[in-house]
N, CA, C and O atoms as a GROMACS GRO file, in nm:
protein
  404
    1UNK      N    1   0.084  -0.117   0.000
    1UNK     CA    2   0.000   0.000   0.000
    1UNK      C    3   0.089   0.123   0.000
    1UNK      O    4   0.188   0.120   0.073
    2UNK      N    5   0.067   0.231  -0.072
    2UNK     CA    6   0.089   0.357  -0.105
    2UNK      C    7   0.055   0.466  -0.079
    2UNK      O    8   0.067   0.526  -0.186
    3UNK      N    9   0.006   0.560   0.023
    3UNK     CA   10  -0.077   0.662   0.024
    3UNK      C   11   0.024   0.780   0.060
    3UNK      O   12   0.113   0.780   0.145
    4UNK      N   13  -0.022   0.902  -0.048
    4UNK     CA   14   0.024   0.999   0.005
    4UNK      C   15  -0.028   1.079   0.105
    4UNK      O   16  -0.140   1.045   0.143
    5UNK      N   17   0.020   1.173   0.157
    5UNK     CA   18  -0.008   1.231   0.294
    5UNK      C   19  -0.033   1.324   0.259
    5UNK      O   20   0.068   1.375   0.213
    6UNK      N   21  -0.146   1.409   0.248
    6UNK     CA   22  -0.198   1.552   0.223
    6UNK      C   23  -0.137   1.670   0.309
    6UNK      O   24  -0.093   1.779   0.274
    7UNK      N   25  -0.151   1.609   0.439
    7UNK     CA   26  -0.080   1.726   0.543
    7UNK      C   27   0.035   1.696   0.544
    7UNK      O   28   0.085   1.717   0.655
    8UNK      N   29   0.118   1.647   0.457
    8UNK     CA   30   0.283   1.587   0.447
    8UNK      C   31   0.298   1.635   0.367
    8UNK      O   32   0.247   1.570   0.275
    9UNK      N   33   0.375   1.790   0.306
    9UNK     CA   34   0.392   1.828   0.205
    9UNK      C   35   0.504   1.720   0.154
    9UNK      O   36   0.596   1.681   0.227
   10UNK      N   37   0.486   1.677   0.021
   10UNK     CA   38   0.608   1.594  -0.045
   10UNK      C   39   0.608   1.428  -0.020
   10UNK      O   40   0.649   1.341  -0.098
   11UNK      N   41   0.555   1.412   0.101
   11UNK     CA   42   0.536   1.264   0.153
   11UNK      C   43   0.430   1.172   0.151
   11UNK      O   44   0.315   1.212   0.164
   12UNK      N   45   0.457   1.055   0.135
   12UNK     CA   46   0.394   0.950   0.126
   12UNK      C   47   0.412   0.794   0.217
   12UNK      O   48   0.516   0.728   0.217
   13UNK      N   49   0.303   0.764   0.282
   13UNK     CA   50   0.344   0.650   0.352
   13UNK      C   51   0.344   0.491   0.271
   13UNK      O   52   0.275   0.473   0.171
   14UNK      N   53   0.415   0.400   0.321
   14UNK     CA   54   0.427   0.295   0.194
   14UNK      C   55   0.415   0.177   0.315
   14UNK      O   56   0.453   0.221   0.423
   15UNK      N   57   0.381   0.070   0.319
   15UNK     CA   58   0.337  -0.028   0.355
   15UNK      C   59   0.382  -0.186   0.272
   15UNK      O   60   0.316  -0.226   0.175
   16UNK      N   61   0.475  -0.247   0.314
   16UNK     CA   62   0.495  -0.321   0.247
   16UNK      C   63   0.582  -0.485   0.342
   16UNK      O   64   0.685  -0.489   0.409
   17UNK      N   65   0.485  -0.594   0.307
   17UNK     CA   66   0.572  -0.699   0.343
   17UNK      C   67   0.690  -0.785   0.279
   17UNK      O   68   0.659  -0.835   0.170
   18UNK      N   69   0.778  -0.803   0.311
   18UNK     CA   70   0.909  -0.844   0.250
   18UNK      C   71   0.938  -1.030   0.340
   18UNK      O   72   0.936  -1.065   0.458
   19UNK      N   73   0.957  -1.091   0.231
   19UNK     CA   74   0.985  -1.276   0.284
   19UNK      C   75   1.121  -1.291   0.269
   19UNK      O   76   1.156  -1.276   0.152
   20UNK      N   77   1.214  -1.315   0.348
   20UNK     CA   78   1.292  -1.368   0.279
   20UNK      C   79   1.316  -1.518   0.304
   20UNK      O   80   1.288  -1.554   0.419
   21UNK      N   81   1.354  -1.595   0.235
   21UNK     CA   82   1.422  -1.758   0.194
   21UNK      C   83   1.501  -1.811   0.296
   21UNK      O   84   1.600  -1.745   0.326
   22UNK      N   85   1.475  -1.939   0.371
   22UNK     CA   86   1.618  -1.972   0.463
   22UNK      C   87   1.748  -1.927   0.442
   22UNK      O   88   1.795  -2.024   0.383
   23UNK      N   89   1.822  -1.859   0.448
   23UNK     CA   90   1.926  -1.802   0.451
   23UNK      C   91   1.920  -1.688   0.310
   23UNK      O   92   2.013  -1.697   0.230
   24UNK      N   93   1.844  -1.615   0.292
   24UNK     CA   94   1.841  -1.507   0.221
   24UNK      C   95   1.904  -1.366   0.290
   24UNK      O   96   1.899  -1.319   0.403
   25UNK      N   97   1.954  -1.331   0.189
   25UNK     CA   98   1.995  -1.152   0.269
   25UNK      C   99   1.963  -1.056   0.183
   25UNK      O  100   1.901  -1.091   0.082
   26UNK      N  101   1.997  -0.916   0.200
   26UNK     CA  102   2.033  -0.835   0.081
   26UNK      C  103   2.125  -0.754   0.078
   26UNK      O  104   2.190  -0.744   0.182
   27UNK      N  105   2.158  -0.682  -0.018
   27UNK     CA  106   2.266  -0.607  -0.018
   27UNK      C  107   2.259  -0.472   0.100
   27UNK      O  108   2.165  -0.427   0.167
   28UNK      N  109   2.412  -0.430   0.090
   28UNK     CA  110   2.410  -0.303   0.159
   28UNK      C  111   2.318  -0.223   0.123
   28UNK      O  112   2.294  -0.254   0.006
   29UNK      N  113   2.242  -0.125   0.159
   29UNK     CA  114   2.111  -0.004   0.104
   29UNK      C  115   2.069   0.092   0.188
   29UNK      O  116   2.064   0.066   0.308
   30UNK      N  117   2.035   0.211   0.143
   30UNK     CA  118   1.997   0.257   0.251
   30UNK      C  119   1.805   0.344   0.162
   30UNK      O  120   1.801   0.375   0.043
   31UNK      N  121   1.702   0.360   0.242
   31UNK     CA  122   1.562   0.395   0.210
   31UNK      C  123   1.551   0.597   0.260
   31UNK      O  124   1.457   0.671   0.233
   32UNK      N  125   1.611   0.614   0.294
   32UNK     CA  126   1.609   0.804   0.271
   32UNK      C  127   1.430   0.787   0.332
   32UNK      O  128   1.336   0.818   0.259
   33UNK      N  129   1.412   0.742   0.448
   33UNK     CA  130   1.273   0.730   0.449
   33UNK      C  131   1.294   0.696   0.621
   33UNK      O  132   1.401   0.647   0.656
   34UNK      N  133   1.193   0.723   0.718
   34UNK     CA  134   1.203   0.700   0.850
   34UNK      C  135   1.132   0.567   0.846
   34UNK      O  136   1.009   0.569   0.846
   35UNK      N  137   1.197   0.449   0.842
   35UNK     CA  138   1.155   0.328   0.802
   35UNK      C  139   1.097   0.223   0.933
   35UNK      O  140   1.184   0.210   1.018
   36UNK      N  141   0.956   0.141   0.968
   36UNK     CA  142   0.959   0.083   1.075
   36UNK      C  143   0.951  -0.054   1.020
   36UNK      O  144   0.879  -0.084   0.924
   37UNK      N  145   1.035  -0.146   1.092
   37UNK     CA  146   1.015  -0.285   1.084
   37UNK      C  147   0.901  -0.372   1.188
   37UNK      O  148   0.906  -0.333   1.305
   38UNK      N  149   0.832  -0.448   1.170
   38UNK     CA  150   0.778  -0.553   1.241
   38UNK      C  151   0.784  -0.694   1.222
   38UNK      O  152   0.690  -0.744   1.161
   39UNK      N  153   0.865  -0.760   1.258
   39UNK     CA  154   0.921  -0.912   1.246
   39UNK      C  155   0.758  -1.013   1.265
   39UNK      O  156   0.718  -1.035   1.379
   40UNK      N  157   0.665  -1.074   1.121
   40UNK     CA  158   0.581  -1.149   1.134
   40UNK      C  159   0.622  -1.291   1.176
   40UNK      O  160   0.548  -1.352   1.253
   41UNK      N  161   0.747  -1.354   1.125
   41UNK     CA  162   0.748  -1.499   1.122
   41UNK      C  163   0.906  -1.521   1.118
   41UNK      O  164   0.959  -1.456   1.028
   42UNK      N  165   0.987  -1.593   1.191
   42UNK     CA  166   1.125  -1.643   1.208
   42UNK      C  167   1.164  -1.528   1.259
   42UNK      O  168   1.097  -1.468   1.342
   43UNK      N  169   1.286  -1.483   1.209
   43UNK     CA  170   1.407  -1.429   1.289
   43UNK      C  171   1.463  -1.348   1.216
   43UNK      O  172   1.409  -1.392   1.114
   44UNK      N  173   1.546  -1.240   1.165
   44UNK     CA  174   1.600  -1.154   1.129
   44UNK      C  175   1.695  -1.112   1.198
   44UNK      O  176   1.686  -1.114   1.321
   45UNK      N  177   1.847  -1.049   1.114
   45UNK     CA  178   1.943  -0.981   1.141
   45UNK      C  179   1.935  -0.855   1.049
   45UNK      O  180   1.925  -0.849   0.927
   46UNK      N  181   1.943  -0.736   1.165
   46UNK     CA  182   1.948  -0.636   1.109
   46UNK      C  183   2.076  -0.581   1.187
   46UNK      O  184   2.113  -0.611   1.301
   47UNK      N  185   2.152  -0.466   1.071
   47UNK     CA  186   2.177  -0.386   1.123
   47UNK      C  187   2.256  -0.236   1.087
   47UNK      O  188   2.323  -0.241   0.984
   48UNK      N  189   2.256  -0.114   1.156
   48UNK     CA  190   2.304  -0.024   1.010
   48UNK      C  191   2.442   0.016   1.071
   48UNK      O  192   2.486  -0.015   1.181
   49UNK      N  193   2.500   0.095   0.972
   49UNK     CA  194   2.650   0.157   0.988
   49UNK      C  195   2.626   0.182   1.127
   49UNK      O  196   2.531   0.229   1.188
   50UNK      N  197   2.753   0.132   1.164
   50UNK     CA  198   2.835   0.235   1.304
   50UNK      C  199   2.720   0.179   1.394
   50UNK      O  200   2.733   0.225   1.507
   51UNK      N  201   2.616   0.097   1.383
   51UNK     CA  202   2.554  -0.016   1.514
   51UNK      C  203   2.618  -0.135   1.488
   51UNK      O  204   2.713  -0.171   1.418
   52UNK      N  205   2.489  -0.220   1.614
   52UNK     CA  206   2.535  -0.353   1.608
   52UNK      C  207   2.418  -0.432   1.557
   52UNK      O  208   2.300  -0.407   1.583
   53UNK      N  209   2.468  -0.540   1.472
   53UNK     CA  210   2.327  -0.639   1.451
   53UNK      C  211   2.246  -0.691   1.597
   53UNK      O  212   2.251  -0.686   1.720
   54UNK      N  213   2.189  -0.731   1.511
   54UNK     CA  214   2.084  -0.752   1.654
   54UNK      C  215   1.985  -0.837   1.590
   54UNK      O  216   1.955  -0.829   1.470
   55UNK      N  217   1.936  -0.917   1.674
   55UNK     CA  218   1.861  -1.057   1.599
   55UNK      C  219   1.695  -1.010   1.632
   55UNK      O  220   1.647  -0.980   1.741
   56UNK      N  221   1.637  -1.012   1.513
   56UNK     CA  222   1.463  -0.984   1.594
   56UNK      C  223   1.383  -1.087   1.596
   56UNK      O  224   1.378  -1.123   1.478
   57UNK      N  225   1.302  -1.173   1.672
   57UNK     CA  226   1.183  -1.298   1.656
   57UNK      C  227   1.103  -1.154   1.623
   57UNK      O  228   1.128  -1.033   1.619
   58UNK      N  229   1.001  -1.237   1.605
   58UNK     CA  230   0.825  -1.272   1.538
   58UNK      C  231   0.804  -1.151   1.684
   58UNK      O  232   0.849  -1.163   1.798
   59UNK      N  233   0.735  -1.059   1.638
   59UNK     CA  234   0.670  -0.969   1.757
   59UNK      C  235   0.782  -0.839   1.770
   59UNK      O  236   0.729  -0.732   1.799
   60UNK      N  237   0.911  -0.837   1.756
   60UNK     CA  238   1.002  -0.738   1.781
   60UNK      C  239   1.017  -0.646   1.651
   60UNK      O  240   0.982  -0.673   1.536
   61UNK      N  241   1.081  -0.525   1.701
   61UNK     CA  242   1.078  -0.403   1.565
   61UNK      C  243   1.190  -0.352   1.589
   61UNK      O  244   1.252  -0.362   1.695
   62UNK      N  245   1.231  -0.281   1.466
   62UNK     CA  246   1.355  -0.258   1.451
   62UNK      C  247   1.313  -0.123   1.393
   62UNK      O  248   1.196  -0.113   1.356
   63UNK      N  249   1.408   0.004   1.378
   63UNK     CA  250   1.419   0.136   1.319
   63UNK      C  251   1.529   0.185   1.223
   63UNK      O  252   1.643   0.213   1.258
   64UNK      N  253   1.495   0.189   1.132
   64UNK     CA  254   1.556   0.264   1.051
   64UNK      C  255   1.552   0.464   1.063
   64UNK      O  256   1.448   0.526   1.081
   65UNK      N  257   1.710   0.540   1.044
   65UNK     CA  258   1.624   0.659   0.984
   65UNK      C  259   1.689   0.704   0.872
   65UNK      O  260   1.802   0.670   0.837
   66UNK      N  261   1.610   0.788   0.812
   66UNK     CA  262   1.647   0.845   0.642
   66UNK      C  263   1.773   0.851   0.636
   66UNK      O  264   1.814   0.811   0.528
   67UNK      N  265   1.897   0.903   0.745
   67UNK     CA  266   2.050   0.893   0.707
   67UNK      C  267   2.121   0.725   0.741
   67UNK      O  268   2.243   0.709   0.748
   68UNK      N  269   2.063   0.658   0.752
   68UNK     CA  270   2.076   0.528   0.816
   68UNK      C  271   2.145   0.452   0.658
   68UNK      O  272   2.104   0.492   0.549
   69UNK      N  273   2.230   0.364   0.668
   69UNK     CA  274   2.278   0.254   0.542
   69UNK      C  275   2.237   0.151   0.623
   69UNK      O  276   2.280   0.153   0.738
   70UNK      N  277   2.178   0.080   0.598
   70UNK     CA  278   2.141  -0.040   0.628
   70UNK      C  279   2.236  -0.161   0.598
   70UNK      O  280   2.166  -0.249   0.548
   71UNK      N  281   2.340  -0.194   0.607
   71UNK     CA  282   2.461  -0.272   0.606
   71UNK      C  283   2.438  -0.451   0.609
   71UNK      O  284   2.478  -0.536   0.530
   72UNK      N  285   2.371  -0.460   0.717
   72UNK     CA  286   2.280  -0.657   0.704
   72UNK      C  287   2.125  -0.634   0.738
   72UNK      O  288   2.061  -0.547   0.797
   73UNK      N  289   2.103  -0.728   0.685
   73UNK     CA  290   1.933  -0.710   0.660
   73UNK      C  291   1.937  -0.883   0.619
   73UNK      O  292   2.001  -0.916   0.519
   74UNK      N  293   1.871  -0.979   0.695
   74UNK     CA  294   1.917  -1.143   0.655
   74UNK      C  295   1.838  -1.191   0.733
   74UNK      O  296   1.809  -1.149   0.845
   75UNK      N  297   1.793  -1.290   0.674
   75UNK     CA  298   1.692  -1.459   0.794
   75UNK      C  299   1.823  -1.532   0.904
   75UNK      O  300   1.935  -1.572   0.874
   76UNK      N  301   1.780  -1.530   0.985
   76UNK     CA  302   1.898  -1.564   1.072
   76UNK      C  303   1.856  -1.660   1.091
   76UNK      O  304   1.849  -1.673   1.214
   77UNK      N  305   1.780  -1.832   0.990
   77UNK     CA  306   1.764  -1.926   0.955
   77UNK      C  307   1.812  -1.980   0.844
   77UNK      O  308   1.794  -1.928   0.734
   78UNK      N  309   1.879  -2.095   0.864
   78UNK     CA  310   1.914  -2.168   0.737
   78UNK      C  311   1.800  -2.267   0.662
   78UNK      O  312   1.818  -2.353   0.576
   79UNK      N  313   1.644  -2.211   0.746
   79UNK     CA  314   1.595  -2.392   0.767
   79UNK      C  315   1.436  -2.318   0.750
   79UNK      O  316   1.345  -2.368   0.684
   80UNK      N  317   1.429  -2.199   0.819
   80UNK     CA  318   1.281  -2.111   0.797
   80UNK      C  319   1.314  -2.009   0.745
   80UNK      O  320   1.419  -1.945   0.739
   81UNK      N  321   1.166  -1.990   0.688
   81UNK     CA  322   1.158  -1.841   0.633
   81UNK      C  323   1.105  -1.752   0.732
   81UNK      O  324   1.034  -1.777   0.829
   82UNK      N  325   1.163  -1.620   0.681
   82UNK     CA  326   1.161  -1.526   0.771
   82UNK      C  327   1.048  -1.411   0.677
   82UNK      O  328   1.051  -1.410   0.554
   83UNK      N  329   0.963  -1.328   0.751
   83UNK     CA  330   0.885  -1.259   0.753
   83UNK      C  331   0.867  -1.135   0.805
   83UNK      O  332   0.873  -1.129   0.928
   84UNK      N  333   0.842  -1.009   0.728
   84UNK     CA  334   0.850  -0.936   0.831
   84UNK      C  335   0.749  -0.771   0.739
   84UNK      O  336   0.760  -0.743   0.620
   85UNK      N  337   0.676  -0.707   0.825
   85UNK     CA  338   0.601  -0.566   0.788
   85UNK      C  339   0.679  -0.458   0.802
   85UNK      O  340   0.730  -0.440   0.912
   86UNK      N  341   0.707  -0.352   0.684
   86UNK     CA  342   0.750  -0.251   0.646
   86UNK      C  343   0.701  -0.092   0.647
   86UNK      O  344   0.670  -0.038   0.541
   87UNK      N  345   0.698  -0.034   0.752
   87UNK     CA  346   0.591   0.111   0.729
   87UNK      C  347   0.718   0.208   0.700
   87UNK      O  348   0.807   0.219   0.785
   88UNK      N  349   0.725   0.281   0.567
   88UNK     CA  350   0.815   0.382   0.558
   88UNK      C  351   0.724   0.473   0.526
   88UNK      O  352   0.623   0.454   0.458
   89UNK      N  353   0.788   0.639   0.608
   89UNK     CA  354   0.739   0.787   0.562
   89UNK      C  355   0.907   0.827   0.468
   89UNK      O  356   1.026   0.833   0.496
   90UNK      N  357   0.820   0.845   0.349
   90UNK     CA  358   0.983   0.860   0.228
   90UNK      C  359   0.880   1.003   0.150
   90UNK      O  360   0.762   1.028   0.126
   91UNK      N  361   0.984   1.052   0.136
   91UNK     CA  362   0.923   1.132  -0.021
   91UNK      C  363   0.842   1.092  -0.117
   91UNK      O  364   0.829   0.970  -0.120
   92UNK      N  365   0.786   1.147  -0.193
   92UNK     CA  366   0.725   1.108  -0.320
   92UNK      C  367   0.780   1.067  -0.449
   92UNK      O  368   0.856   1.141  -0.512
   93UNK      N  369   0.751   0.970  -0.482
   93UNK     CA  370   0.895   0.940  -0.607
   93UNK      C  371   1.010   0.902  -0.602
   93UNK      O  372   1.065   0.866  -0.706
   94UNK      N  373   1.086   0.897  -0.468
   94UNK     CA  374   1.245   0.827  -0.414
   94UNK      C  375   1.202   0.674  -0.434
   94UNK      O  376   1.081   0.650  -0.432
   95UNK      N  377   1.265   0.603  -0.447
   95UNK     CA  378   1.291   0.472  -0.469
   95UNK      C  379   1.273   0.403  -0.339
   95UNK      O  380   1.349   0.458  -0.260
   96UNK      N  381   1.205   0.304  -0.277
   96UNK     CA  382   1.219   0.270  -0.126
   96UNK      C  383   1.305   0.200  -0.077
   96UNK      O  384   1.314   0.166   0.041
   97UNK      N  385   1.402   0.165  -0.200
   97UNK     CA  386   1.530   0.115  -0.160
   97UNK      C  387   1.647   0.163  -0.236
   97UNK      O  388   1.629   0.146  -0.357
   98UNK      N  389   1.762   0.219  -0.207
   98UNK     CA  390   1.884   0.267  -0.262
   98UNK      C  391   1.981   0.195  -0.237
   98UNK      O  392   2.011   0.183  -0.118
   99UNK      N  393   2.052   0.133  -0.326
   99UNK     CA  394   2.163   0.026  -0.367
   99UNK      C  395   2.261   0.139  -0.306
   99UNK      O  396   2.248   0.260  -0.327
  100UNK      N  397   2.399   0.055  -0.199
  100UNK     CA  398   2.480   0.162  -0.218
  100UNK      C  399   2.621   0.070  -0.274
  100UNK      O  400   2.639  -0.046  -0.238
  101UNK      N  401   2.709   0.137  -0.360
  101UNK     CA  402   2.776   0.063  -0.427
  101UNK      C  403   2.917   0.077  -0.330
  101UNK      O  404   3.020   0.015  -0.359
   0.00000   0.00000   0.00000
């Protein structure tokens, strides 16, 4: 889900669930967006520049903010899939994910 924010000049809220695969990850990235995580199912490693990872179960949340690189982002299962709900406030038109090379 997508909605822009009327009283948000420029902004839009985005809603989105992401699965990943027994041992799936993704690249380094960072979302220019005040990003909230909610862990639905298994386990997750997150974590951004200059923190520490940190493992989330099913029920725990994690924060992103717009200057944040997101560095590991991974199922901290070799065996389940991992699950998890996405609420970002980003601009209108930015990409909700930025590759950083």
């Amino acid at each position: 889900m997508q909605q822009n924010l009327a009283d948000l000049k420029n902004k839009e809220g985005l809603v989105l669930t992401v699965e990943y695969a027994p041992g799936a990850s993704s690249t380094a990235h960072k979302h220019d967006a005040h990003t909230f995580v909610y862990v639905l199912e298994g386990a997750v490693i997150m974590q951004v520049a200059g923190g520490d990872p940190v493992e989330l179960k099913a029920g725990q949340t994690f924060y992103e903010s717009p200057k944040d690189v997101h560095v590991v982002s991974k199922n901290a299962s070799d065996s389940q899939t991992a699950k998890f709900l996405v609420f970002s406030l980003k601009e209108k038109g930015v990409a909700v994910v930025i590759p950083i090379q």
